[in-house]
ROFI-559451 format. One line per 4 residues: their letters; for each residue x, y, z of C-alpha. Coordinates in steps of 0.5 Angstrom, whole numbers. Example, Ala and Ser with C-alpha at 12.3 -4.5 7.8 and 13.67 -1.06 7.14 Angstrom:
AS> 25/-9/16  27/-2/14 .
END
This chain:
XXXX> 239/185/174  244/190/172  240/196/175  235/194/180 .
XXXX> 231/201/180  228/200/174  224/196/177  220/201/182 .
XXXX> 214/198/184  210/204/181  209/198/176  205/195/181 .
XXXX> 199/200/182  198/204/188  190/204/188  191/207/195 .
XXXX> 193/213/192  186/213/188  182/211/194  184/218/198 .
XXXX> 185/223/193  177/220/191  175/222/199  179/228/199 .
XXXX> 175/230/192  170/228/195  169/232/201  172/238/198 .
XXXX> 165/238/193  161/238/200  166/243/204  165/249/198 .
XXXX> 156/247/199  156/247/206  160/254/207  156/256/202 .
XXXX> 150/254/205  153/258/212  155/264/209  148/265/205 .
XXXX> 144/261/209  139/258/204  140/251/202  142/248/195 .
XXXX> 136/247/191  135/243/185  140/243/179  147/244/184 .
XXXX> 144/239/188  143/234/183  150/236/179  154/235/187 .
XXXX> 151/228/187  152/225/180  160/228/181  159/224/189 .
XXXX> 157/219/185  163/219/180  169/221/184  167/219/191 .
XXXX> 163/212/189  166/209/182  173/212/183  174/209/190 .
XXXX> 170/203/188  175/201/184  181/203/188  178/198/193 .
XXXX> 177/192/188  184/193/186  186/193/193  182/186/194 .
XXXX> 187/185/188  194/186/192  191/182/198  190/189/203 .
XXXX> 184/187/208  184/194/211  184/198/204  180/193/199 .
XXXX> 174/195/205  174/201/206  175/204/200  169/199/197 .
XXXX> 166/202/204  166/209/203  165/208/195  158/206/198 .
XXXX> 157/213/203  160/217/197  155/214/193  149/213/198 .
XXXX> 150/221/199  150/222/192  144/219/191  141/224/197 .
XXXX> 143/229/194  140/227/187  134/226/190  133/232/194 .
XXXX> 135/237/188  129/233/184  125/234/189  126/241/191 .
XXXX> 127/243/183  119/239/183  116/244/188  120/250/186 .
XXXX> 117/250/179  110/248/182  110/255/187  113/259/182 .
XXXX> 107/257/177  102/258/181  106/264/184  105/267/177 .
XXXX> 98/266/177  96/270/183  98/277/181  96/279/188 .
XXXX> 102/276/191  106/279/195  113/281/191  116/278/198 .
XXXX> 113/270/196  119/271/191  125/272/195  122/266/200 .
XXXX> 121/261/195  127/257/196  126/257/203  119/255/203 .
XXXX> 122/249/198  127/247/202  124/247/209  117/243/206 .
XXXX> 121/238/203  127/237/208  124/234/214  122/228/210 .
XXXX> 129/227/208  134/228/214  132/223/218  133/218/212 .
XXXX> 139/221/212  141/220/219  140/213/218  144/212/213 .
XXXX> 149/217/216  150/213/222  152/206/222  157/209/217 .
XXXX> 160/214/223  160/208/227  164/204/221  169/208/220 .
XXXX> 171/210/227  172/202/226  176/203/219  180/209/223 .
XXXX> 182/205/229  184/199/225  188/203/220  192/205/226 .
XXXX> 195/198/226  197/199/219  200/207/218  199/214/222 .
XXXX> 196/216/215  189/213/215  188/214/221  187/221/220 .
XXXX> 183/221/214  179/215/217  178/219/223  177/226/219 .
XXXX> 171/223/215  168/220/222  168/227/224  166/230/218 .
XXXX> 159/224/218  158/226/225  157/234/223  153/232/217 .
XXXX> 148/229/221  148/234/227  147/239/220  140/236/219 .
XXXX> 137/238/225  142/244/228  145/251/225  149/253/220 .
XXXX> 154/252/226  155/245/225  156/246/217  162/251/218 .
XXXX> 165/244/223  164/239/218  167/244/213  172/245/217 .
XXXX> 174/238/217  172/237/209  179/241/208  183/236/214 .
XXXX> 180/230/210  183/233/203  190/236/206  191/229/210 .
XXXX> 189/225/202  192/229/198  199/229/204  198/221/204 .
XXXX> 197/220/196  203/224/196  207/220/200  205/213/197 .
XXXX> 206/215/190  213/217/192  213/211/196  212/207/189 .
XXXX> 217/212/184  223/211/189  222/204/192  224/207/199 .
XXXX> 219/211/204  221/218/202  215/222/206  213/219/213 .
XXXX> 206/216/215  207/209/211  211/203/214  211/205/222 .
XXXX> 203/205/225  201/208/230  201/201/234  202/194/234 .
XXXX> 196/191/232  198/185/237  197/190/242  189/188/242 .
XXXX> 190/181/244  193/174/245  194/170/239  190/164/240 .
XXXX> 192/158/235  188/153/238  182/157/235  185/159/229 .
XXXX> 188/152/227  180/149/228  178/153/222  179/150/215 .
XXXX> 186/153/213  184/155/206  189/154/201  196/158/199 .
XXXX> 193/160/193  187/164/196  193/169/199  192/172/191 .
XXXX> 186/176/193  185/180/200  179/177/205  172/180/204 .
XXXX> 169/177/210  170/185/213  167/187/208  161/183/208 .
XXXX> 160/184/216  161/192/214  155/191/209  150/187/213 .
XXXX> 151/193/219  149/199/215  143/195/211  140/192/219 .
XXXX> 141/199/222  137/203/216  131/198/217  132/199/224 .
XXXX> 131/206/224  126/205/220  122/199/223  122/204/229 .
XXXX> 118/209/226  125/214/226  123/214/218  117/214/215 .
XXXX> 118/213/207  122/208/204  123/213/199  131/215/200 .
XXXX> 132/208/204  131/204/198  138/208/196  141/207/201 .
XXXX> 140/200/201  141/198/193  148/201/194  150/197/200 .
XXXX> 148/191/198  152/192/191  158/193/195  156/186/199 .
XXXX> 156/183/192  163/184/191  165/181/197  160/175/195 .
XXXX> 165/175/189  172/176/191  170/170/196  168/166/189 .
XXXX> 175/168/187  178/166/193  174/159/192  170/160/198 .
XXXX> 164/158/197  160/159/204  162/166/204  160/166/196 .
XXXX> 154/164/199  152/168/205  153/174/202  150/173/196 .
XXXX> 144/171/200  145/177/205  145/182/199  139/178/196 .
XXXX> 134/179/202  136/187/204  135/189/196  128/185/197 .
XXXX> 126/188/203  128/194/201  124/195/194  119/191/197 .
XXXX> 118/197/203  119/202/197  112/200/194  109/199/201 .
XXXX> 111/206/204  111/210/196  106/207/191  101/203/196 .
XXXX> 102/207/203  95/205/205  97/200/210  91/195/210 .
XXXX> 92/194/202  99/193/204  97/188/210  92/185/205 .
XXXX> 97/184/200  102/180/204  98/176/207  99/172/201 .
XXXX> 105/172/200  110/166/201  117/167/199  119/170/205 .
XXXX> 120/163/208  125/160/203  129/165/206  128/162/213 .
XXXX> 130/155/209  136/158/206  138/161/213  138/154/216 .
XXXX> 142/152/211  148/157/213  147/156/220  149/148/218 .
XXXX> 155/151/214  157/155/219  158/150/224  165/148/221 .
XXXX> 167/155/222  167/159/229  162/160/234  162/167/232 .
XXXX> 159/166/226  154/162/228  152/167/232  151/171/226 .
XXXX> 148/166/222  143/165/228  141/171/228  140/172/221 .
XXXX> 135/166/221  131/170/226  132/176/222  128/172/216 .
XXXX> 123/168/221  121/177/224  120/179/216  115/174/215 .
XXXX> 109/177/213  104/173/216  106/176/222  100/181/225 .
XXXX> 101/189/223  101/190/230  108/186/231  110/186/225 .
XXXX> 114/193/225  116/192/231  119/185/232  124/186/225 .
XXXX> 126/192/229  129/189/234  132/184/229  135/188/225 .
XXXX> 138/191/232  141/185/234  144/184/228  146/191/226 .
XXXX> 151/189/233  153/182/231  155/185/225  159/192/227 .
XXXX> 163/187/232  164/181/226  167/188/222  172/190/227 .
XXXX> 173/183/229  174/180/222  179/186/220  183/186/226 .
XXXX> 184/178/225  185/178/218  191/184/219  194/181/224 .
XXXX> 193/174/221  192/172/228  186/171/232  187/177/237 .
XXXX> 179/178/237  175/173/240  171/169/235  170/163/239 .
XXXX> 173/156/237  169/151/232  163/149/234  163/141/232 .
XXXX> 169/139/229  170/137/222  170/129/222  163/129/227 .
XXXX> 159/135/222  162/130/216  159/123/220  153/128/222 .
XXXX> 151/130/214  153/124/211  149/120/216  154/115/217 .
XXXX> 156/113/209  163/113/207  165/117/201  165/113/196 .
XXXX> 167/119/190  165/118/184  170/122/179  164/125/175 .
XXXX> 161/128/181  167/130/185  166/138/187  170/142/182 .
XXXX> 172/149/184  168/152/178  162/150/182  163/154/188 .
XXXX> 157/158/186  152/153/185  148/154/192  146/161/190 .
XXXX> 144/159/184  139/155/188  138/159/193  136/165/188 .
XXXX> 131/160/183  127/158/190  126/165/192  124/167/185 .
XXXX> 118/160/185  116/160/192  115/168/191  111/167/184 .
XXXX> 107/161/187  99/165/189  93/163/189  87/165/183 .
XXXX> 83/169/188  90/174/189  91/176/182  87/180/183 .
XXXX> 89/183/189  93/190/186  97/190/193  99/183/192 .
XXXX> 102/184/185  105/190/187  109/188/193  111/181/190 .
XXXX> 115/184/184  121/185/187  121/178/190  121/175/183 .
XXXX> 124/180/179  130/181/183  131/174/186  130/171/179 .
XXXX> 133/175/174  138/180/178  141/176/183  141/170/178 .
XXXX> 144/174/172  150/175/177  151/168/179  151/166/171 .
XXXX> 157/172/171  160/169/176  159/162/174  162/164/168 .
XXXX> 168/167/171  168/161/174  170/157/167  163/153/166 .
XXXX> 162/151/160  154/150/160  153/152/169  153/158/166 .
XXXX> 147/157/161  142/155/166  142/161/171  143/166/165 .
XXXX> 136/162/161  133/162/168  134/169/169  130/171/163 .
XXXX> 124/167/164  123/170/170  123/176/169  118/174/163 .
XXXX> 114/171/169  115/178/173  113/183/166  107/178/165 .
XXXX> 105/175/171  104/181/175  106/188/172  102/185/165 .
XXXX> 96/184/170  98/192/173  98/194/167  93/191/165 .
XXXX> 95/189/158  91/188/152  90/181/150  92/182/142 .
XXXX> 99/181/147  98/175/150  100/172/142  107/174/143 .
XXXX> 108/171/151  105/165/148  110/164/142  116/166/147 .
XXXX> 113/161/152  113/156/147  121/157/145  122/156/153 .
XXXX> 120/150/154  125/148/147  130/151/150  128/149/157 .
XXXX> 128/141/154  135/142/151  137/145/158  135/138/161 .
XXXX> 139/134/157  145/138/159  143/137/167  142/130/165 .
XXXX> 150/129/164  151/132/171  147/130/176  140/128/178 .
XXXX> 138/134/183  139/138/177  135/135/172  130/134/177 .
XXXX> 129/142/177  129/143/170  124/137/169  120/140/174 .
XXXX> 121/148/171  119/144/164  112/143/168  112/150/171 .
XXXX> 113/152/163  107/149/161  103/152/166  106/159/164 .
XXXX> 104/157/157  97/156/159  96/162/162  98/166/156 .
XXXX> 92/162/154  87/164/158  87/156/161  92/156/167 .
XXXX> 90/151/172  92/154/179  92/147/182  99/144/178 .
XXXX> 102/151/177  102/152/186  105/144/187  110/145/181 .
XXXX> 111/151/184  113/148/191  116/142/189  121/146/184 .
XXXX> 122/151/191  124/144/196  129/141/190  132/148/191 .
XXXX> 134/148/198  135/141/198  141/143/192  143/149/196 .
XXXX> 144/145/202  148/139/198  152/144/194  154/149/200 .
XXXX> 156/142/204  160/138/198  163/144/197  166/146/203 .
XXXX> 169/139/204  170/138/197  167/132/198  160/128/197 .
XXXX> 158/128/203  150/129/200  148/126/195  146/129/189 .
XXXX> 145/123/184  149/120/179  149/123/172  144/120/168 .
XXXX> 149/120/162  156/119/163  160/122/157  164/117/154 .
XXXX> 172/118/153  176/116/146  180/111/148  185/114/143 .
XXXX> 194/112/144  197/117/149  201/122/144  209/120/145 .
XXXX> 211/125/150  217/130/146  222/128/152  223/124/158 .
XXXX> 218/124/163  218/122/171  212/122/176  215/127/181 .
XXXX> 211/122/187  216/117/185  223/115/187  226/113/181 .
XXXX> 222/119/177  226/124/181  233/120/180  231/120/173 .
XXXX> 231/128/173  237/128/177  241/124/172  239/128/166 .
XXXX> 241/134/171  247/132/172  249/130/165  248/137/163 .
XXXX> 240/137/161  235/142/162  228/139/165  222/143/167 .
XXXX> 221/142/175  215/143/179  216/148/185  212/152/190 .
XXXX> 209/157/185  209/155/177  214/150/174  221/153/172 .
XXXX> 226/149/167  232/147/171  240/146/170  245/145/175 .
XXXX> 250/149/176  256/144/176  255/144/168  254/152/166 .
XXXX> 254/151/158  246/148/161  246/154/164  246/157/157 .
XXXX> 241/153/154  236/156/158  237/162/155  236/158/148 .
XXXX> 230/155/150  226/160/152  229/166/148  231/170/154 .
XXXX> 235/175/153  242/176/156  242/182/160  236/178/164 .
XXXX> 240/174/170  237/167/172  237/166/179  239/159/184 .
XXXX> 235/155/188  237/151/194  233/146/199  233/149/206 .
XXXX> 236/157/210  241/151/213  245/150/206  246/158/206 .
XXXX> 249/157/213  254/152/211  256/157/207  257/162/212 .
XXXX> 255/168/206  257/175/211  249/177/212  247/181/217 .
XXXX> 244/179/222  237/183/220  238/179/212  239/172/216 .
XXXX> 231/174/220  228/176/214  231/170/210  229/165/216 .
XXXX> 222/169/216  220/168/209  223/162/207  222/157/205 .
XXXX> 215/160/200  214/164/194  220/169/195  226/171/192 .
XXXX> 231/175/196  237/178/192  242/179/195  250/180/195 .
XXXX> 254/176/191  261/173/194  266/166/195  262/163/199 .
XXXX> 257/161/193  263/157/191  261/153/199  255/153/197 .
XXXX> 256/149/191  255/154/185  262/153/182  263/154/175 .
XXXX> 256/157/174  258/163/178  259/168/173  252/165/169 .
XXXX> 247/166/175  246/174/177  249/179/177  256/182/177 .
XXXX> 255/184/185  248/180/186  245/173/186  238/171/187 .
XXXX> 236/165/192  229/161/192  229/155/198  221/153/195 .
XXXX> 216/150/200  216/144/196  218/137/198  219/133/191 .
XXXX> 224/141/190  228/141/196  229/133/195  232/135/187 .
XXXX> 237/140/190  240/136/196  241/130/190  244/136/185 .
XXXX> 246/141/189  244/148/187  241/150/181  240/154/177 .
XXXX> 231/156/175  227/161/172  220/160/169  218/154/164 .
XXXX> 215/158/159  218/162/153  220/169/155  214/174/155 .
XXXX> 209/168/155  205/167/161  208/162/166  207/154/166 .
XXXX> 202/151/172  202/145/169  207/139/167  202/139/160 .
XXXX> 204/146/158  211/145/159  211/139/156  207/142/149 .
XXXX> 211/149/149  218/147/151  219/139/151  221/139/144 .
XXXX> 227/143/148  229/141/154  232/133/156  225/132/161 .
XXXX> 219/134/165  219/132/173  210/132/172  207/133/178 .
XXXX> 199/137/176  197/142/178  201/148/180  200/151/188 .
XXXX> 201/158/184  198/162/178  204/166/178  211/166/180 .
XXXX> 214/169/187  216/176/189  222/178/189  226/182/193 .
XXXX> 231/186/193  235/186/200  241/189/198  240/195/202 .
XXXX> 237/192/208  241/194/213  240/201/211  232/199/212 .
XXXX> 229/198/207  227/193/201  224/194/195  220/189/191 .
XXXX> 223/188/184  217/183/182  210/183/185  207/175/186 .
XXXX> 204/170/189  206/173/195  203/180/196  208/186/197 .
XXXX> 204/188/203  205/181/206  212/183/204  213/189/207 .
XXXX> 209/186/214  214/181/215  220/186/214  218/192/218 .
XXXX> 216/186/224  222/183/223  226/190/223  222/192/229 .
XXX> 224/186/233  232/185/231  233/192/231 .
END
C-alpha cells in the first residue's frame, strides 16, 4: 500500500458517465431535427426518420441500457432505474420514429408513382408532396405518441426529485428531459414554437451531461471531487418523512449478501406504469390502432424483464415472480390488441374470436397467488397486487364488447396510480434505506401466514426437497406453461375461426416459448443441472404448437408437411419421457406435469395426423394448467420461507450416495460451532501457525502478530508478492479505544458507523499499535506510515481475536486466483501449506471487503482503494452523513 493513488477508483467503472453522455447524445439527435423542422417548416419523412431512430435506438436505448445493468451492479438504486428507464423512452422514441419514416416513405412513393402518371398535374403537387405525406400519416400516430410520452413525463419528474436527494447533477438532466417530454408532446398538437422550446432544452440536457460526465470521470481519475455536483444533494432525503422501523423491521430482512446488487423494485413499479397508462389511453378510445403502442409496450416490458432478473440475483423470489408475470400479461395484451386493431380491425370477428378464449383467467389464478405471497411484505404491496388481480379479472374476454374496453380502462387507471406511487415510494425508501414514504406495515405476520398455508403441520424438511437458491425461478416456469396450455386449450368447432387463431398466437407463442426461454436462461444463471432443460424443451414444443396449431391452420399448410410435425412430435414424446425420469428425482408435482405433458403430446401427435380427439386433448389441457398454479403457488410460497410450507411431493427416486471413507484432511480442522475448535486454531496461532479462518465476507489465512516469522509464511503460501501489505484484524472499535490511536473525531464516527462489516479503513500508522498488541509484527503488517484494520461482523472471528489478540489476515487463496468462500476451497487449494482451517461453510460473501482509504479524511475526503462486498456508493453515503453530522 506504498502509493495509495494508483488504485483510482477509475478501475471501478463510472457507468453513470455512460448513462448521461447517451441522454445528452440523445437529445442532441432530436434538437438538430426539431430545429430543422422550425426553421424549414416541413417535417422529416422517410430515411432521415428511420436512420434518427436506429441512432436513438443504439445511443439513447442500448448504451444507456447498459450503463443501468452495470449500475444495478454497484448497488445504485436511483441510476440502475433511471438509466434502464430512459434506455426504454429513447428506444420506444427510436422505435416512433422507424415507424413513421416507414410510413411516411411508403406513402410518398405511392403519390409520386401516381403523380408521374397524371401528366395533367399541377408542377406545384411536387413541392407539397412531403406536406401532404406527413399530415395524412401523422394524426394516426401523435396521439400513440402522446400516450407513451406522458407517463414517462411524469416518471422523470419522479427521477428528477428523487436524484435530488443523491447530487445537484441529475436533477438538472432529469429535470431537463422532463421538460424536453413535456415540449415534445405539445410539438404533435401545437406550432413550430413548441419545437424551438424543446430544442432549447435538448441543448440543457446535453450541457448539463456533458458537465456531469465530466466531473464524475474526474471523480473516478483523481479519487477526490474535483468539479461540483456529485457528493452533496440538494436535500436530505430524510426530509421527506420519519423513519418507521417498526415497519421496516416487519418486512423479511433479506440477507447481506443481496447488498451486491441494486434493489429493482422501482424498476419494476416504473415499467408497470408506463404499460398501464398506455392501455389506459387506449381503452379510452384516445388512440385508435395499436399499431405503434405494441412498440411502446414490447420495450417497457423487456426493461421490466431485467427487474425480474436482477431480483433473481438478488434471490428474491417473489419479485422474480411478480415481474416476470407483469412483463408476460403487458407483452400478451399488447400484440393481442395489435392483431385486433391492425390485422382483424373488424370488431365482430374480434368479439367472436375471443369469445373462445380462456387463457386469460390463468392470469386471474396466478394473480391470486401473488396476492398470497404479498401478504409477507407490505400493505402497499398488496394493494398493488389486488389491483393487478382486477386488472386480470377486467381483460377477461368473456366480458361483453360494450364493457369490455371501458372496464379495463379504468383498471389500468387505477393501476397506473398505484404504480407511480409504488415508484416514487420504493426509490425514496430504498435511497434512504429507511421507510420515509409510507408503504404500510405487514399485513399478517410471518409465524400466522406460515400456520395458515401450512395448515397447521410442521415442517418436517426433507434434505431432498428443501428450497435451493437455484429454484428461485420455478414459480414462473409454471406460471408461464399454465398460460401457454389454458391459452391453446379450444374446442373442434374454433379451429375454424380465423379470428380465434389470430388472436391466440401471442398467448401460446409468448407465454410458452419467449417467456419460458428466459426462465430457462435464468435458470441456468442459476446453476441447474437439469431445471434448465425442462423450460428450455417446453419452450420449443410450444412454439412447435403455435406454428402448427394456429399459424399452420392460417396459413393453411399443405398436408405433404403434415409427415414432418409427425416425425418431431414423436421425438418430443422420447425426450419428454426422458424428462420424466428426470422429474422423477425431484418431486411429484413436477413429474405430474411432465406425464400429463406426455399425454398433451400424444393428442398433439394425433392431430399431426388427422385423428385428434378434441375431448382428451381440452382435459389434458385443464388438468396440465391446475398442476401449474398449484406448482406456482407451492414454490412462490416454499421459497419465500425457505421452508416446505406446501407440499410438493417426495422425489419418486432418491439418488443414492457412495458411501466412500472421508479423504483425510491435508491439515488439522475445527468446527467453528465448537469451543474446543476455535481453542484448537488458537493454539495453532499461537505456536506460530497459519490457519484459514472464516470472517464476514470470505475466508482469509491468519497469523498472529505475536509471532512475525508466520507473518512471512503468508507471504509463501500464497505467493503474494512483497510490496503487497497484509492488514491486522481485531474484534470490536472498543480494543482500538484502549489503544488511544491519535484519530480525529470524524475518523472515530466513520469507524463507529461501518465497523463492525465488510470495510476496511487504512489509516495512520503510530506506537499505539504496540497498545493494541501488534508488538514485534509492526514493520510486517502495512506500510511504513499506514496500517489497515478490519473488526469483521463475525462471532466465531471476534471471539479468535479476543483469544490471540490482533491478527494479521489477507484472503485464503493463491495470490491472483479468486477468493475461498468455503472451508473445502481452502482446504484443497492451500491446506497442503498452512497448519489448519477453522471450517464454518458457506461464506456470507462472494468477495472480499472494500477498503478505504482515511488517511486524508479530515480534509474530507476518502477513496476507495478496493471496491467489494460493500459498495462504493454506500461507502460514500455513510461518509458524507457522518461529515454532515460532526462537522
Amino acid at each position: 500500500m506504498a502509493n495509495l493513488n494508483v488504485f483510482p477508483a477509475s478501475f471501478y467503472g463510472e457507468p453513470g458517465v455512460l448513462g448521461m453522455l447517451a441522454n445528452g447524445i440523445s437529445a442532441f439527435l432530436v434538437l438538430l431535427q426539431n430545429f430543422n423542422t422550425a426553421r424549414t417548416g416541413i417535417l422529416p419523412v422517410g430515411v432521415e426518420n428511420i436512420l434518427a431512430g436506429v441512432h436513438l435506438i443504439l445511443i439513447g436505448g442500448i448504451c444507456q441500457l447498459v450503463a443501468g445493468l452495470l449500475s444495478f451492479r454497484k448497488y445504485d438504486h436511483l441510476s440502475g432505474t433511471a438509466f434502464i428507464g430512459y434506455a426504454a423512452l429513447w428506444g420506444s422514441y427510436g422505435a416512433t420514429r422507424i415507424y413513421y419514416g416507414v410510413a411516411t416513405g411508403a406513402v410518398t412513393t405511392t403519390m409520386q408513382a401516381q403523380h408521374d402518371t397524371m401528366n395533367n398535374m399541377s408542377t406545384n403537387l411536387t413541392s407539397n408532396l412531403s406536406l401532404i405525406n406527413t399530415t395524412s400519416v401523422l394524426p394516426l400516430l401523435e396521439s400513440a405518441a402522446i400516450s407513451g410520452l406522458v407517463p414517462y413525463i411524469l416518471l422523470s419528474f419522479l427521477l428528477a426529485f428523487c436524484s435530488a436527494t443523491v447530487n445537484y447533477i441529475m436533477p438538472f438532466v432529469f429535470g431537463a428531459i422532463t421538460l424536453t417530454l413535456i415540449f415534445e408532446a405539445a410539438a404533435l398538437v401545437a406550432n413550430s414554437w413548441a419545437l424551438v422550446v424543446a430544442g432549447i432544452l435538448e441543448l440543457l440536457i446535453l450541457i448539463f451531461a456533458i458537465y456531469g460526465s465530466a466531473a464524475l470521470l474526474v471523480k473516478g481519475l483523481t479519487q477526490r471531487l474535483a468539479l461540483k455536483g456529485f457528493g452533496t444533494p440538494l436535500f436530505n432525503v430524510l426530509l421527506l418523512g420519519t423513519p418507521n422501523s417498526a415497519s421496516a423491521q416487519s418486512i423479511g430482512q433479506e440477507k447481506k449478501k443481496n447488498t451486491k446488487y441494486a434493489e429493482p423494485m422501482a424498476l419494476g413499479s416504473f415499467c408497470d406504469t408506463v404499460s398501464s397508462f398506455i392501455f389506459a389511453f387506449y381503452c379510452f378510445g384516445y388512440v385508435t390502432s395499436f399499431a405503434l403502442g405494441v412498440a411502446w409496450v414490447s420495450i417497457i416490458s423487456a426493461a421490466q424483464l431485467f427487474a425480474t432478473y436482477y431480483a433473481h440475483l438478488r434471490q428474491d423470489c417473489y419479485h422474480t415472480t411478480k415481474f416476470g408475470l407483469h412483463a408476460t400479461y403487458w407483452l400478451i395484451k399488447a400484440w393481442e390488441e395489435f392483431v385486433a386493431s391492425v390485422l382483424i380491425e373488424d370488431a365482430n370477428k374480434v368479439s367472436s374470436g375471443r369469445e373462445a378464449m380462456v387463457g386469460d383467467w390463468f392470469f386471474v389464478a396466478a394473480a391470486l397467488v401473488l396476492c398470497v405471497g404479498s401478504l409477507n411484505t407490505d400493505c402497499l404491496e398488496l394493494s398493488h397486487n389486488m389491483l393487478f388481480l382486477l386488472l386480470t379479472i377486467s381483460s377477461v374476454p368473456q366480458i361483453p364488447p360494450q364493457g369490455y374496453y371501458v372496464f379495463f380502462g379504468v383498471a389500468c387507471s387505477l393501476f397506473t396510480a398505484a404504480s407511480l406511487y409504488g415508484t416514487f415510494s420504493r426509490l425514496i425508501n430504498t435511497i434512504a434505506e429507511k421507510s420515509l414514504i409510507p408503504v404500510g406495515p405487514q399485513p399478517v405476520s410471518t409465524d400466522q401466514l406460515k400456520r395458515i398455508l401450512s395448515c397447521g403441520r410442521s415442517d418436517r424438511r426433507d434434505p431432498g426437497e428443501s428450497p435451493q437458491n437455484d429454484q428461485i425461478a420455478d414459480a414462473l416456469f409454471y406460471i408461464s406453461n399454465g398460460v401457454a396450455a389454458l391459452s391453446a386449450l379450444h374446442a373442434k368447432s374454433t379451429s375454424a375461426n380465423s379470428s380465434f387463431l389470430h388472436l391466440t398466437v401471442p398467448w401460446v407463442l409468448i407465454s410458452g416459448a419467449v417467456i419460458q426461454g428466459y426462465v430457462s436462461q435464468v435458470q441456468v444463471r442459476g446453476g441447474r443441472r437439469f431445471g434448465s432443460v425442462i423450460p428450455f424443451f417446453y419452450a420449443v414444443v410450444w412454439a412447435t404448437w403455435t406454428w402448427f396449431r394456429f399459424a399452420g391452420l392460417l396459413i393453411q399448410l399443405s398436408p405433404m408437411e403434415a409427415p414432418g410435425f409427425t416425425a418431431g412430435a414423436i421425438a418430443f414424446l422420447v425426450i419428454n419421457g426422458f424428462l420424466m425420469l428426470i422429474a422423477s428425482y425431484r418431486n411429484l408435482v413436477l413429474l405430474f406435469l411432465t406425464t400429463i405433458m406426455e399425454v398433451v403430446l400424444v393428442c398433439f401427435l394425433l392431430s399431426t395426423l388427422r385423428q385428434l380427439p378434441y375431448e382428451l386433448e381440452i382435459a389434458m389441457l385443464v388438468i396440465f394448467s391446475i398442476i401449474c398454479i398449484y406448482g406456482a403457488l407451492a414454490s412462490l410460497v416454499n421459497c419465500i420461507f425457505t421452508q416446505r410450507i406446501l407440499q410438493m411431493g417426495p422425489a419418486l427416486f432418491k439418488g443414492q450416495k457412495k458411501k466412500e471413507e472421508k479423504p483425510q484432511s491435508p491439515c488439522p480442522v475445527a468446527e467453528s460451532r465448537l469451543t474446543s475448535g476455535l481453542l484448537k486454531i488458537t493454539k495453532l496461532l499461537d505456536e506460530g501457525g497459519v490457519c484459514g479462518i472464516p470472517t464476514d465476507t470470505v475466508y482469509a489465512l491468519a497469523a498472529s502478530c505475536k509471532n512475525p516469522q508466520a507473518i512471512e509464511k503468508i507471504y509463501n503460501i500464497k505467493d503474494r508478492p512483497a510490496e503487497k501489505p497484509i492488514c491486522i484484524c481485531i474484534s470490536s472499535v472498543e480494543q482500538l479505544l484502549a489503544a488511544k490511536p491519535p484519530f480525529s473525531p470524524l475518523l472515530w464516527e466513520f469507524m463507529r458507523n461501518v465497523y463492525p462489516g465488510g470495510i476496511s479503513c487504512i489509516v495512520s500508522k503510530g506506537d499505539w499499535l504496540y497498545k493494541l498488541g501488534v508488538g514485534a509484527a509492526y514493520d510486517r503488517v502495512g506500510t511504513k506510515d499506514s496500517i489497515m484494520i478490519r473488526v469483521p461482523d463475525h462471532t466465531v472471528t471476534a471471539h479468535l481475536c479476543d483469544l490471540t489478540g490482533p491478527l494479521a489476515i489477507t484472503s485464503a487463496n493463491p495470490s491472483g486466483e479468486p477468493d475461498s468462500t468455503h472451508h473445502s476451497m481452502v482446504l484443497s487449494r492451500l491446506g497442503h501449506k498452512i497448519q489448519g482451517v477453522l471450517c464454518d461453510g458457506d461464506s456470507n460473501e462472494v468477495v472480499a471487503s472494500t477498503v478505504v482509504n482515511c488517511l486524508k479524511i479530515d480534509e474530507g475526503t476518502i477513496g476507495i482503494v478496493r471496491e467489494g462486498c460493500v459498495p462504493a456508493v454506500r461507502v460514500q453515503q455513510i461518509f458524507e452523513r457522518v461529515k454532515s453530522r460532526v462537522v
